[in-house]
C-alpha positions as CSV (number, residue, x, y, z in Angstrom):
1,X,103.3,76.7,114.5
2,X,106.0,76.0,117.2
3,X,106.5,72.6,119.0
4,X,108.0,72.4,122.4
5,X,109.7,68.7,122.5
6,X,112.1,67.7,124.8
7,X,114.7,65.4,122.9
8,X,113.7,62.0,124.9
9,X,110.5,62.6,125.4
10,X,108.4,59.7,124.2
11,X,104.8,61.9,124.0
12,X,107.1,64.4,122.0
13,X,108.4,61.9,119.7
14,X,105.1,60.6,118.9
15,X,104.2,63.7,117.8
16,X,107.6,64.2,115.6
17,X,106.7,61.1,114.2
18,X,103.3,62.5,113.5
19,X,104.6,65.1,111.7
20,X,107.3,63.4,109.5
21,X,104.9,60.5,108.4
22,X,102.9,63.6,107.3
23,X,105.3,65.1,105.7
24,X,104.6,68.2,107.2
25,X,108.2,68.6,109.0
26,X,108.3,72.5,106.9
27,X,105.4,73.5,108.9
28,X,106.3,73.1,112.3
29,X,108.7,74.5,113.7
30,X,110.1,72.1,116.5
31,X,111.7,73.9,119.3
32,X,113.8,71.5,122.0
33,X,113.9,72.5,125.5
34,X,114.8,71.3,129.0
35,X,110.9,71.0,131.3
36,X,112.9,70.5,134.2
37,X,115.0,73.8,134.0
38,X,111.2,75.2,134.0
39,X,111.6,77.3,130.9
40,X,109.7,80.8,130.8
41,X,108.2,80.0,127.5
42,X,107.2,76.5,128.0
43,X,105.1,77.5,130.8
44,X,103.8,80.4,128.8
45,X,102.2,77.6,126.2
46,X,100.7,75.3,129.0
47,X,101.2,76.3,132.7
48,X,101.8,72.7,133.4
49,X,105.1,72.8,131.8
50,X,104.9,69.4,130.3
51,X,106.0,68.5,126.6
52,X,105.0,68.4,123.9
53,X,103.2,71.7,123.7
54,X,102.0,73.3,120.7
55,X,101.4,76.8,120.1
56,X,99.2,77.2,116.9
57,X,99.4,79.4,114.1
58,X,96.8,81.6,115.8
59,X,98.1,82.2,118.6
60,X,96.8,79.8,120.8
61,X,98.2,76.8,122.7
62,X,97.8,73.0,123.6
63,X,99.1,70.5,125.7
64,X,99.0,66.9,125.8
65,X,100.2,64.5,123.0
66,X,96.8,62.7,122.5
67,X,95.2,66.2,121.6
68,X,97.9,67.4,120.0
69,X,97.8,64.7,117.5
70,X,94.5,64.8,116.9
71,X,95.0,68.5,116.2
72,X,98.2,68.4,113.6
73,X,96.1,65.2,112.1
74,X,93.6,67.3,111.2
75,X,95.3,70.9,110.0
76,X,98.2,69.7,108.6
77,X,98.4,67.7,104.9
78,X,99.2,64.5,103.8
79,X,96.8,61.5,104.6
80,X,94.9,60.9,107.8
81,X,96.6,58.5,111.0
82,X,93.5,58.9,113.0
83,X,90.3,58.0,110.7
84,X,87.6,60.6,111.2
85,X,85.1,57.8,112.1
86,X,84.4,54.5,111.6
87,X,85.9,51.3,112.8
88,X,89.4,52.2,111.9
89,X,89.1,55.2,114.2
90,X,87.9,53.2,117.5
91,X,91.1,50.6,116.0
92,X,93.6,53.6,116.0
93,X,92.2,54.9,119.6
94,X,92.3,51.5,120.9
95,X,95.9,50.9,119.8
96,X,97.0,54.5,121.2
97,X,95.4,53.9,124.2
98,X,97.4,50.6,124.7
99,X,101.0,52.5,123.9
100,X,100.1,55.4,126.2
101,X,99.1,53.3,129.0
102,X,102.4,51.5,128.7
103,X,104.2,54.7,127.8
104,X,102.9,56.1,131.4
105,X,104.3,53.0,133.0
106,X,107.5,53.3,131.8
107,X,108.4,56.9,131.8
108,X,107.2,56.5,135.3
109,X,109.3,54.1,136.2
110,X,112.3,56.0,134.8
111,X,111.4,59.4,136.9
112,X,111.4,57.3,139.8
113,X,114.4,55.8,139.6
114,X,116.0,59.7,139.2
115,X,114.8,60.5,142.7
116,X,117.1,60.8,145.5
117,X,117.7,56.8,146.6
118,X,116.5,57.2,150.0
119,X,112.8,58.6,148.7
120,X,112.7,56.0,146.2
121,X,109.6,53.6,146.3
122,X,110.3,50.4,145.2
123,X,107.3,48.9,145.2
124,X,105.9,52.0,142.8
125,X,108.4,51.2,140.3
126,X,107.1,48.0,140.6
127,X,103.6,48.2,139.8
128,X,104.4,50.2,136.9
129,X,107.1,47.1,135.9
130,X,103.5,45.0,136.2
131,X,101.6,47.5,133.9
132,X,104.3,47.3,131.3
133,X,103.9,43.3,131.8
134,X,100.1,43.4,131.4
135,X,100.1,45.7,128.6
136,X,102.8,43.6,126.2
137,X,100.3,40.4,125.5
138,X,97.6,42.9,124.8
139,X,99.7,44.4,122.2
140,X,100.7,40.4,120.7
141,X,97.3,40.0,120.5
142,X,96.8,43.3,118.8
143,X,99.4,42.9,115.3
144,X,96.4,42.1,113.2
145,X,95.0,45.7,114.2
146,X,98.7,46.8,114.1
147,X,99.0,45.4,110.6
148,X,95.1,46.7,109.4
149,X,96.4,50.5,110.7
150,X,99.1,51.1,108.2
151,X,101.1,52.9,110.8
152,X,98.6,55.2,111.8
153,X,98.3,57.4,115.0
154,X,98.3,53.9,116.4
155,X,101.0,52.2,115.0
156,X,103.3,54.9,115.4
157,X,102.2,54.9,119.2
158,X,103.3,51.5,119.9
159,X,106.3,52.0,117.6
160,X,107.5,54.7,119.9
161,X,106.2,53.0,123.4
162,X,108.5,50.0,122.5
163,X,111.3,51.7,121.4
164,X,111.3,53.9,124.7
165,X,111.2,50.1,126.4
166,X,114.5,49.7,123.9
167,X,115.9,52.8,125.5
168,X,115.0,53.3,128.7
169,X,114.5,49.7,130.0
170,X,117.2,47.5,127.8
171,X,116.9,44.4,130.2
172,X,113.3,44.0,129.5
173,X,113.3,41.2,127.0
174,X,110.0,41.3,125.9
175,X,110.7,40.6,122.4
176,X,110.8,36.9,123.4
177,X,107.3,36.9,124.4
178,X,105.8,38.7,121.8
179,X,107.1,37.0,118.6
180,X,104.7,39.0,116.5
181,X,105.1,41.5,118.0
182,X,108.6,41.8,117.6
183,X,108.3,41.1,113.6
184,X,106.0,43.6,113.4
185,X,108.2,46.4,115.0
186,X,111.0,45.4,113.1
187,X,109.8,45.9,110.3
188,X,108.7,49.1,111.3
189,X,111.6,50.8,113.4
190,X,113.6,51.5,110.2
191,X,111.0,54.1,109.2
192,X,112.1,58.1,108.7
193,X,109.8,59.4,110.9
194,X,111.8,56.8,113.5
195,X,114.6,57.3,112.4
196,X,114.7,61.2,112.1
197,X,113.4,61.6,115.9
198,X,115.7,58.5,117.4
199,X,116.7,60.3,121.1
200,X,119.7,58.1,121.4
């Protein structure tokens, strides 16, 4: 299988992550480009030229990092991040759902700030400035699902969603209001599969 990831992606670290908490890193064979140079064979695995994108071992391809996870989770060994069913699945969804909808936010914000300063929209980065807010007490309240996941598909997704805050947004102190939260990703952050896929 080959894995188009660009190196400070967060949707393509989540699934590096993925992949080294499986201990699968042998089987996929990651492949770094730039999406913005539109590469011929990155559009030749999704036409939407987004990363991550997988290209299985048959021969077909798939884009977007929820499905793609759910895909490796499946096919590839080691133990399962994303129950099949049960409570700990709808947990898992929950918490992934959180990180990618503050994720969004904050890549968002990013890309707009990389535009040209007089088509800038201030009050866009803004909003998504709010979202991030919103979504950081819903994740406080969240550690004892954080905690019952064992750094699941849903741990691993806020893992990475805060550390892209870390990267890309280093005057957000959000660590101050979210004690627990804070505890909980540090003692988290010094994991491989973080470590190993660290963009910085």
């Amino acid at each position: 299988m080959k894995l188009y990831v660009a190196r400070t992606s967060p949707y393509a670290r989540k699934i590096q992550v993925l992949i080294h908490e499986k201990d699968a890193a042998g089987l996929v064979q990651v492949l770094p480009v730039d999406p913005w140079t539109d590469p011929a064979a990155l559009h030749a695995a999704v036409p939407a030229g987004k990363v991550p994108a997988l290209v299985t071992g048959d021969g077909w391809s798939l884009g977007e990092s929820w499905a793609i996870a759910d895909y490796l989770d499946a096919v590839l060994p080691g133990r399962r991040l994303l129950p099949a069913e049960g409570a700990g699945r709808w947990r898992g969804l929950r918490l992934s759902a959180l990180a990618q909808g503050m994720t969004d936010a904050a890549f968002a914000a990013v890309i707009e700030g990389r535009r040209p300063e007089g088509e800038r929209s201030p009050g866009w980065v803004a909003r998504q400035m709010a979202a991030i807010t919103r979504s950081l007490p819903a994740l406080e309240a969240a550690v004892p699902d954080l905690r019952a996941d064992g750094f699941g598909l849903g741990g691993l997704s806020v893992a990475v969603a805060l550390d892209y805050l870390d990267f890309r947004h280093a005057g957000l102190d959000w660590r101050g209001d979210c004690p627990a939260l804070a505890v909980w990703f540090a003692q988290n952050i010094g994991r491989s599969s973080l470590c190993a896929t660290d963009p910085r």
